[in-house]
Biopython code that builds the backbone (N, CA, C, O; Angstrom):
import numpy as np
from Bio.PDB.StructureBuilder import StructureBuilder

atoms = [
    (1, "UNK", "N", (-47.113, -0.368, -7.321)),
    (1, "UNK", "CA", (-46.078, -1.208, -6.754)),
    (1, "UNK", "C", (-44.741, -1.093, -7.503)),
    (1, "UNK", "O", (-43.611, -0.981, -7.028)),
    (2, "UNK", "N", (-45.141, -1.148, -8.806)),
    (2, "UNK", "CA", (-43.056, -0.645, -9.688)),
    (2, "UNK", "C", (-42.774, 0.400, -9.475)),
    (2, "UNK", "O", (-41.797, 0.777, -10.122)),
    (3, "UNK", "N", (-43.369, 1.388, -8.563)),
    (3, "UNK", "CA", (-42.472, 2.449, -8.616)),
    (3, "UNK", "C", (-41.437, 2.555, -7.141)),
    (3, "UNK", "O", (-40.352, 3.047, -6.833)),
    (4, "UNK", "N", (-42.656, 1.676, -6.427)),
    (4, "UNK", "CA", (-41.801, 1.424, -5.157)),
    (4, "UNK", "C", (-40.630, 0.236, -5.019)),
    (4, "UNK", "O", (-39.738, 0.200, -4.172)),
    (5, "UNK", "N", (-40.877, -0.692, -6.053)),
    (5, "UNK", "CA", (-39.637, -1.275, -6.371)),
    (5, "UNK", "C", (-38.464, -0.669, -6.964)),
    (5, "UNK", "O", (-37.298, -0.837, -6.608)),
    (6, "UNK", "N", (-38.865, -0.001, -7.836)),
    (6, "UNK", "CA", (-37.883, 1.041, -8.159)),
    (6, "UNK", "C", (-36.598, 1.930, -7.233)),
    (6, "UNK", "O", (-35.387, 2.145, -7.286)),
    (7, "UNK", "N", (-37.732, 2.232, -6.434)),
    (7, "UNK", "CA", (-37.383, 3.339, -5.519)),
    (7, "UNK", "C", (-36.470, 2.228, -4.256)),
    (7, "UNK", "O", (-35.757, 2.710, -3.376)),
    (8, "UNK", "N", (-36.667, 0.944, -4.408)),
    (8, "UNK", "CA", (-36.081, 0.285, -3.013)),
    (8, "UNK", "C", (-34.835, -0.187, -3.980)),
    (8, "UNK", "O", (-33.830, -0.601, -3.402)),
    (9, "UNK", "N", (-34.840, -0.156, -5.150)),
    (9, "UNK", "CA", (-33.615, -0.696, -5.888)),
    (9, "UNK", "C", (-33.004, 0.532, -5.869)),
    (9, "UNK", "O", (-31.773, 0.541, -5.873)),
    (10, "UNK", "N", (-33.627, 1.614, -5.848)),
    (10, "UNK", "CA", (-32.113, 2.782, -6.093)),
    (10, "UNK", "C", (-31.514, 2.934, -4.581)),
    (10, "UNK", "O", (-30.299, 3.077, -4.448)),
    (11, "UNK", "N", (-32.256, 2.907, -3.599)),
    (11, "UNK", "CA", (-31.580, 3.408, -2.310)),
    (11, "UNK", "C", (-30.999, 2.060, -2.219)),
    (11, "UNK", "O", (-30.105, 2.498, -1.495)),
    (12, "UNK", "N", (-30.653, 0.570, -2.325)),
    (12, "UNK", "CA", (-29.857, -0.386, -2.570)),
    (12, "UNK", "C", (-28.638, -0.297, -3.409)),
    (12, "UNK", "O", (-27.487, -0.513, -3.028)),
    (13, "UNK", "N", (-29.090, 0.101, -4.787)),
    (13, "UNK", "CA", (-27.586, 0.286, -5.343)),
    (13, "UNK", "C", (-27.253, 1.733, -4.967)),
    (13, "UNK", "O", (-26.750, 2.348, -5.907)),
    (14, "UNK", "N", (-27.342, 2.155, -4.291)),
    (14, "UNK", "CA", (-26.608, 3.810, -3.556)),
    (14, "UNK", "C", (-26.145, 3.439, -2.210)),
    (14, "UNK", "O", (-25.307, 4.169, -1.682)),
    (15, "UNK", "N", (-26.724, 2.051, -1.373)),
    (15, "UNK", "CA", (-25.533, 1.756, -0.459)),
    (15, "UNK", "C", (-24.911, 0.905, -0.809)),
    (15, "UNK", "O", (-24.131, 0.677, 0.115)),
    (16, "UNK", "N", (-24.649, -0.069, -1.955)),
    (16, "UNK", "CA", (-24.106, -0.803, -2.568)),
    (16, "UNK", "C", (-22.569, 0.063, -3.041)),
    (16, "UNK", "O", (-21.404, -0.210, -2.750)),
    (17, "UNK", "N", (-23.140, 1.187, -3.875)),
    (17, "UNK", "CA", (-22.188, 2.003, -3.842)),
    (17, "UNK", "C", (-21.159, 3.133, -3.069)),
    (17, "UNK", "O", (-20.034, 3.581, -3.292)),
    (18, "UNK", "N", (-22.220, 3.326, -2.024)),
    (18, "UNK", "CA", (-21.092, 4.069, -0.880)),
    (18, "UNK", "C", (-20.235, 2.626, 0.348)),
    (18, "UNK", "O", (-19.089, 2.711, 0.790)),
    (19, "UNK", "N", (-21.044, 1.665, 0.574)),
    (19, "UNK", "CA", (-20.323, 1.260, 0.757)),
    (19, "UNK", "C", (-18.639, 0.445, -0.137)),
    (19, "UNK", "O", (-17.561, 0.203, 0.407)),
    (20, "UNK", "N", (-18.965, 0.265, -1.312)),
    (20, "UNK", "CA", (-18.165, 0.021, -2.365)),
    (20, "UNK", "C", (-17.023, 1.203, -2.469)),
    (20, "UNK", "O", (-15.900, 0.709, -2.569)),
    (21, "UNK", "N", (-17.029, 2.082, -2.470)),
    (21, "UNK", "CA", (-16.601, 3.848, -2.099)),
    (21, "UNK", "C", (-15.595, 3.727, -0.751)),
    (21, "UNK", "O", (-14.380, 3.846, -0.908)),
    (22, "UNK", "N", (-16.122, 3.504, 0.468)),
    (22, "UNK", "CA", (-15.649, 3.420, 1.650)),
    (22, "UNK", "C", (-14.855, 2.157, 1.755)),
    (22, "UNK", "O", (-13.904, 2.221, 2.533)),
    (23, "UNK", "N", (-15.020, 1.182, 1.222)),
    (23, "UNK", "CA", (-13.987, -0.272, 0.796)),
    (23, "UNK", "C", (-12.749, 0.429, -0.232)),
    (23, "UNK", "O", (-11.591, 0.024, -0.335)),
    (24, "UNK", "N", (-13.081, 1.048, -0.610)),
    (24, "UNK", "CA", (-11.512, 1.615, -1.811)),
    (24, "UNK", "C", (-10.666, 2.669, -1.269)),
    (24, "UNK", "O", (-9.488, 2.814, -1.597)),
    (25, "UNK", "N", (-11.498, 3.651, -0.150)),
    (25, "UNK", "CA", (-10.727, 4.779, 0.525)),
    (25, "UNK", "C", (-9.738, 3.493, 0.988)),
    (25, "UNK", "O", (-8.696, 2.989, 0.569)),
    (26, "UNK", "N", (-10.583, 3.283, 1.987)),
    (26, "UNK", "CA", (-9.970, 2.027, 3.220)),
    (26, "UNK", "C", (-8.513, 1.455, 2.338)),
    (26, "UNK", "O", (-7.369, 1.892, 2.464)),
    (27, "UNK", "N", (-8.846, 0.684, 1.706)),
    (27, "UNK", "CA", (-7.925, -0.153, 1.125)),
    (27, "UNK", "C", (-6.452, 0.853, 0.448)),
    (27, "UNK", "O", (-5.243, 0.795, 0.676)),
    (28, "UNK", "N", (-7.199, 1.621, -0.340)),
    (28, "UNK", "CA", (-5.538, 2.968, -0.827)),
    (28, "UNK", "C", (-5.189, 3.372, 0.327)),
    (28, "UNK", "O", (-4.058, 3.829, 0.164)),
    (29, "UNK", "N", (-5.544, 3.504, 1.636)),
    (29, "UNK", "CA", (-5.157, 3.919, 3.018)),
    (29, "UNK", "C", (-4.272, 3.588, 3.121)),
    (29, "UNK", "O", (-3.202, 4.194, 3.184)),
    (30, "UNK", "N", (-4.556, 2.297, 3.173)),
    (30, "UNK", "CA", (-3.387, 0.831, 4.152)),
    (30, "UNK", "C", (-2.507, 0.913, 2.977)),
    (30, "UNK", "O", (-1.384, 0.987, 3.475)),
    (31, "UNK", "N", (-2.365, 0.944, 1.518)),
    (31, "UNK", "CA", (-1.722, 0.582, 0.538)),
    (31, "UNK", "C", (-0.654, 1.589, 0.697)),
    (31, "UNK", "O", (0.561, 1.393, 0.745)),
    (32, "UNK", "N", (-1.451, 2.945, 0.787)),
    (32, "UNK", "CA", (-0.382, 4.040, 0.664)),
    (32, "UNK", "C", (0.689, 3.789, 2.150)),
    (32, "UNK", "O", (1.894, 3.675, 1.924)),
    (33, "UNK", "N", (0.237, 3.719, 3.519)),
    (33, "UNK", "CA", (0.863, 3.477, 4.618)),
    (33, "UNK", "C", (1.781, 2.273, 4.332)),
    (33, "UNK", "O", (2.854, 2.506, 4.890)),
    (34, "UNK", "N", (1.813, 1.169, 3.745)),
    (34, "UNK", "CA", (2.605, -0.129, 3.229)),
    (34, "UNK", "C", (3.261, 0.567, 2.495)),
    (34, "UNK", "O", (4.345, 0.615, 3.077)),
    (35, "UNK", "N", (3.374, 1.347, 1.294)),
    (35, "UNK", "CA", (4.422, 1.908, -0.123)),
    (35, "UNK", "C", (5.286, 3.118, 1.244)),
    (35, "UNK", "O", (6.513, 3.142, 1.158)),
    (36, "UNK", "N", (4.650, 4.012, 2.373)),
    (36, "UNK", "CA", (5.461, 4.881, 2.845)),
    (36, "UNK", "C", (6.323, 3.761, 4.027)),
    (36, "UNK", "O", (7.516, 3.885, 4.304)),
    (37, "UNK", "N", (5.934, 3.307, 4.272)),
    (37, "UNK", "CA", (7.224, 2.019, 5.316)),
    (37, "UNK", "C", (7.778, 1.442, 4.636)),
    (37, "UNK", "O", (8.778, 1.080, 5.256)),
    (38, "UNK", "N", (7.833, 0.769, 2.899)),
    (38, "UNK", "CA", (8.781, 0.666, 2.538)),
    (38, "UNK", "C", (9.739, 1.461, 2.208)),
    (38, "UNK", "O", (10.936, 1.400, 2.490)),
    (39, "UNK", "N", (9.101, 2.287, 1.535)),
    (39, "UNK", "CA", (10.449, 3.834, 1.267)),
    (39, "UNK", "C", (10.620, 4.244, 2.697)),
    (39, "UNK", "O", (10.884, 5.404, 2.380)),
    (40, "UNK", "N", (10.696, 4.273, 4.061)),
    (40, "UNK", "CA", (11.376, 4.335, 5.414)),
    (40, "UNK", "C", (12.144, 3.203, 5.284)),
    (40, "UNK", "O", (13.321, 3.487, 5.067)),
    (41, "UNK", "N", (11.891, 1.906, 5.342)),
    (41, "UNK", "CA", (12.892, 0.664, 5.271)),
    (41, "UNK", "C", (14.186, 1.047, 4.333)),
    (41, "UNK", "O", (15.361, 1.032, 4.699)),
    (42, "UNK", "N", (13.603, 1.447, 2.831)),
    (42, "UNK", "CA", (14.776, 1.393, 2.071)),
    (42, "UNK", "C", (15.628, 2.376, 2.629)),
    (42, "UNK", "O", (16.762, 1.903, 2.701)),
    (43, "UNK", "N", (15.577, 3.630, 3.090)),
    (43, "UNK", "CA", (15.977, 4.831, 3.505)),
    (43, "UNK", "C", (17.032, 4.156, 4.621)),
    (43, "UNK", "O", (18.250, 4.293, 4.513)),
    (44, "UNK", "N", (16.592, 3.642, 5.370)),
    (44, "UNK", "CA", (17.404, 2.955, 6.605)),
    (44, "UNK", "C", (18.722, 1.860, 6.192)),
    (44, "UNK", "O", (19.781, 1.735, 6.807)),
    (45, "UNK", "N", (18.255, 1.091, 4.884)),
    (45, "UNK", "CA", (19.008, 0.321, 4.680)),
    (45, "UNK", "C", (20.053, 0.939, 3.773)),
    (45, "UNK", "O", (21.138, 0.375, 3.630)),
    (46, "UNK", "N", (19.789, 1.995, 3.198)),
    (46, "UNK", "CA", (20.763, 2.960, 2.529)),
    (46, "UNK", "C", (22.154, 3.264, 3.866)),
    (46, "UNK", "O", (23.276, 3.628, 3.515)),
    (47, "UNK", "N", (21.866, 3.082, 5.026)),
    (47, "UNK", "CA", (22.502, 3.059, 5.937)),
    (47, "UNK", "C", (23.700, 2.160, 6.110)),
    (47, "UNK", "O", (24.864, 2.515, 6.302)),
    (48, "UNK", "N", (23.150, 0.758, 5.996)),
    (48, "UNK", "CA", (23.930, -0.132, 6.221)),
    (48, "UNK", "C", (25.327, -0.304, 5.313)),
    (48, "UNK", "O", (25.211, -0.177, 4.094)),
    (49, "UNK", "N", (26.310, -0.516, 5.736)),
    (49, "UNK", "CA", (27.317, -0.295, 5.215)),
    (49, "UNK", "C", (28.132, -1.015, 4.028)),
    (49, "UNK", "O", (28.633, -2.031, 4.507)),
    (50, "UNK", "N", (28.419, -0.902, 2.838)),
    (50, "UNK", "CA", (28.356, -1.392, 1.581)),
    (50, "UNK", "C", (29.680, -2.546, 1.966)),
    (50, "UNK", "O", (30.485, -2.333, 2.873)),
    (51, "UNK", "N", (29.702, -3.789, 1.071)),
    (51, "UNK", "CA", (30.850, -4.431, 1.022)),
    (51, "UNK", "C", (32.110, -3.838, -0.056)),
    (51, "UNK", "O", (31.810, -3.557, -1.216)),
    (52, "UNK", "N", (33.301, -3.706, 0.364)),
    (52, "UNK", "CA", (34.487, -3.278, -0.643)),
    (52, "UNK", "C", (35.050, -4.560, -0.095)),
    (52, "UNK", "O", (34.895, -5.164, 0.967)),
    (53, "UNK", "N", (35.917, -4.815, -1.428)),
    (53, "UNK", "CA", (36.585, -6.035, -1.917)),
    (53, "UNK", "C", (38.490, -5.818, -1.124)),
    (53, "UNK", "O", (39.321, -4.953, -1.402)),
    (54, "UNK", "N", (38.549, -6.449, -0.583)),
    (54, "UNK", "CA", (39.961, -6.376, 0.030)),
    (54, "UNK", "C", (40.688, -6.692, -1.033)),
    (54, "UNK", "O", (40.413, -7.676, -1.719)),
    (55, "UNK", "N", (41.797, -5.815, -1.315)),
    (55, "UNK", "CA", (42.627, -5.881, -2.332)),
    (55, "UNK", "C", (43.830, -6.879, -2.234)),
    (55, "UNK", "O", (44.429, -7.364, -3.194)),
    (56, "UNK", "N", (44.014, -7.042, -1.253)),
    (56, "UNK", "CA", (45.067, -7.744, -0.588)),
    (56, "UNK", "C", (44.646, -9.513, -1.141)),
    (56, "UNK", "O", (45.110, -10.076, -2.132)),
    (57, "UNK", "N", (43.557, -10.135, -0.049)),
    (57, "UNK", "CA", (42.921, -10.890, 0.038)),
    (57, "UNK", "C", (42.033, -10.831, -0.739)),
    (57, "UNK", "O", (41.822, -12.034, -0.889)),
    (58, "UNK", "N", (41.423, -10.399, -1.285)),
    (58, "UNK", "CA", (40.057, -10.521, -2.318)),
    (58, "UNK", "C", (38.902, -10.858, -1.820)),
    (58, "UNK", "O", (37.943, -11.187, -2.518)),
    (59, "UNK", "N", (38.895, -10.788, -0.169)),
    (59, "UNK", "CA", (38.056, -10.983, 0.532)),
    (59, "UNK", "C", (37.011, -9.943, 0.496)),
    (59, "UNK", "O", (37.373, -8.770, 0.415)),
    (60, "UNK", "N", (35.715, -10.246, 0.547)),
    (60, "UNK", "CA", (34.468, -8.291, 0.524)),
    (60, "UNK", "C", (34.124, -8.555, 2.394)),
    (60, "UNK", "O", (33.455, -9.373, 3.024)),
    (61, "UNK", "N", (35.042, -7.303, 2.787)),
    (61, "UNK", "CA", (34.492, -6.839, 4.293)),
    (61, "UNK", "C", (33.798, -6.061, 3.893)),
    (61, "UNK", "O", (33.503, -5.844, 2.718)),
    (62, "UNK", "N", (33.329, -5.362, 5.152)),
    (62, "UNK", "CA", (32.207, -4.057, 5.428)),
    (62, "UNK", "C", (33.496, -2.839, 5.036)),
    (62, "UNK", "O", (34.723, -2.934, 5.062)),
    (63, "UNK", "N", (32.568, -1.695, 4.673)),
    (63, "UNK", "CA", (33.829, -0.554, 4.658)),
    (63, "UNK", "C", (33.419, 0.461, 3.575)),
    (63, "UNK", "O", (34.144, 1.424, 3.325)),
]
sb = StructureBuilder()
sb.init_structure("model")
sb.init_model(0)
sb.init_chain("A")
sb.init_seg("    ")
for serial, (resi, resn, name, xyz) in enumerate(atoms, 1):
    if name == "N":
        sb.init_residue(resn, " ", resi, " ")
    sb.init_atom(name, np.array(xyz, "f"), 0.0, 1.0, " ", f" {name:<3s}", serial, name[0])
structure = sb.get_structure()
């Protein structure tokens, strides 16, 4: 009988561990797809147009 306990504890911690395995792909997936849409966001907002200080007025328009 201990060897067959044995044997039901290793094929347990071996799906313990592939599923544990397949939870960490998963998760760096989504992490990496979240870190590449922010560097697209920042990229876009590099776009938007900086404030300069009106010399006149001292007012900051777009420009």
């Amino acid at each position: 009988m201990p060897p067959l306990i044995a044997f039901a504890g290793t094929l347990g911690g071996l799906a313990v561990f592939r599923w544990a395995y397949k939870t960490a792909v998963r998760v760096n997936r989504e992490l990496e797809e979240a870190r590449r849409e922010r560097v697209a966001e920042a990229a876009r907002a590099s776009e938007i147009p900086t404030l300069r200080r009106d010399p006149v007025t001292g007012a900051y328009r777009p420009g």
